[in-house]
C-alpha positions as CSV (number, residue, x, y, z in Angstrom):
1,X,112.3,128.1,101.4
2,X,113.6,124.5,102.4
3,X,116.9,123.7,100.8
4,X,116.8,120.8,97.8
5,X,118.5,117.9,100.5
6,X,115.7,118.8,102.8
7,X,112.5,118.3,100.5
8,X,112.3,114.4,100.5
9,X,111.9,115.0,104.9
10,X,109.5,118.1,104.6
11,X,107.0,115.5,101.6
12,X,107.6,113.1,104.1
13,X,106.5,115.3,107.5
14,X,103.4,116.6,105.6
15,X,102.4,113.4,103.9
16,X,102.3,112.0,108.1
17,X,100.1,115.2,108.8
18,X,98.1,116.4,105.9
19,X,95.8,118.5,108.3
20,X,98.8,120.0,109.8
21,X,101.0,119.0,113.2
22,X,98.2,118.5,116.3
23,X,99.4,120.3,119.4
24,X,100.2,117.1,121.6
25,X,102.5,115.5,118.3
26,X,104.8,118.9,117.9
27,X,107.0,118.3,121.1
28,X,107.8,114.4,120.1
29,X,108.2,115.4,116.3
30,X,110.7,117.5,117.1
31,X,112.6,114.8,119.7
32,X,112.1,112.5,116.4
33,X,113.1,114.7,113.8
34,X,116.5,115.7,115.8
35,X,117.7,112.5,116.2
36,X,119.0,112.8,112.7
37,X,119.1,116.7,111.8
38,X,121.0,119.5,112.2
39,X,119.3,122.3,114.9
40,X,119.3,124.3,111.4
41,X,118.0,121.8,108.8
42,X,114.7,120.9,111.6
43,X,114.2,124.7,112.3
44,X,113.5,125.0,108.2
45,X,111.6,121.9,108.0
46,X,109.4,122.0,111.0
47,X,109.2,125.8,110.3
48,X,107.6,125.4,107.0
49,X,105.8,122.1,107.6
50,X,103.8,124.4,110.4
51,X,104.3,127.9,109.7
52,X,106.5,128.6,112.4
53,X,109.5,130.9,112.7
54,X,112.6,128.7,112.3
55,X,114.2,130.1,115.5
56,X,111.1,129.5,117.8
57,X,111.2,125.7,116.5
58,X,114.7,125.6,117.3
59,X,114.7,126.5,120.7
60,X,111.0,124.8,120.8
61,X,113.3,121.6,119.5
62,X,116.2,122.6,122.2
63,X,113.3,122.6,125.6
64,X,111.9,119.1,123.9
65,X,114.7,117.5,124.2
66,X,115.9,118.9,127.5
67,X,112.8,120.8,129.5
68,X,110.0,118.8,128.5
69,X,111.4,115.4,128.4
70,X,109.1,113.9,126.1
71,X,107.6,110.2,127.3
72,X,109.5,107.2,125.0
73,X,106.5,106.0,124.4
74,X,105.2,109.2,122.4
75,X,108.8,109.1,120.7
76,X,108.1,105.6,119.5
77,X,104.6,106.3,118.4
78,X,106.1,109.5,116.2
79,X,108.5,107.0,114.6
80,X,106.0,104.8,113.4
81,X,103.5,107.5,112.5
82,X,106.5,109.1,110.8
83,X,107.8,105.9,109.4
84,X,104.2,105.2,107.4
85,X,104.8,108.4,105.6
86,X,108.1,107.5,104.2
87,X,110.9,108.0,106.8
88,X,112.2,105.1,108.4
89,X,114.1,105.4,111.9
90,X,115.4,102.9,114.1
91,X,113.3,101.9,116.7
């Protein structure tokens, strides 16, 4: 269950992927989605937005940001897919 403060960023995340989070997007929306959220609060959001256990998609969130080293360009690209749903981040 995501907390109350969180819902307005989970309507968001699943209006920007009705049909659920593709493969190749999961890594950058989880750079995107960090820039402004607790390890805890994107771990419940990204969990239930995809079905995954919270801890997996925080240390799924913790290799994106330092393993993987997702390209700018997909980073961008989130924010804007992202952004058309309702979230706004500075590009």
């Amino acid at each position: 269950m995501v907390p109350e403060h969180l819902r307005p960023v989970l309507a968001a995340s699943r209006r920007a992927y009705p049909d659920g989070v593709p493969p190749r997007e999961y890594l950058p929306l989880l750079v995107v989605l960090q820039q402004d959220m607790s390890a805890r609060n994107l771990a419940l959001v990204v969990g239930e937005l995809t079905g995954k256990d919270p801890v997996v998609v925080e240390n799924d969130a913790a290799a994106a940001a330092s393993v993987h080293r997702v390209d700018t360009a997909e980073i961008d690209r989130m924010k804007h897919h992202i952004g058309a749903s309702g979230r706004t981040y500075e590009l």
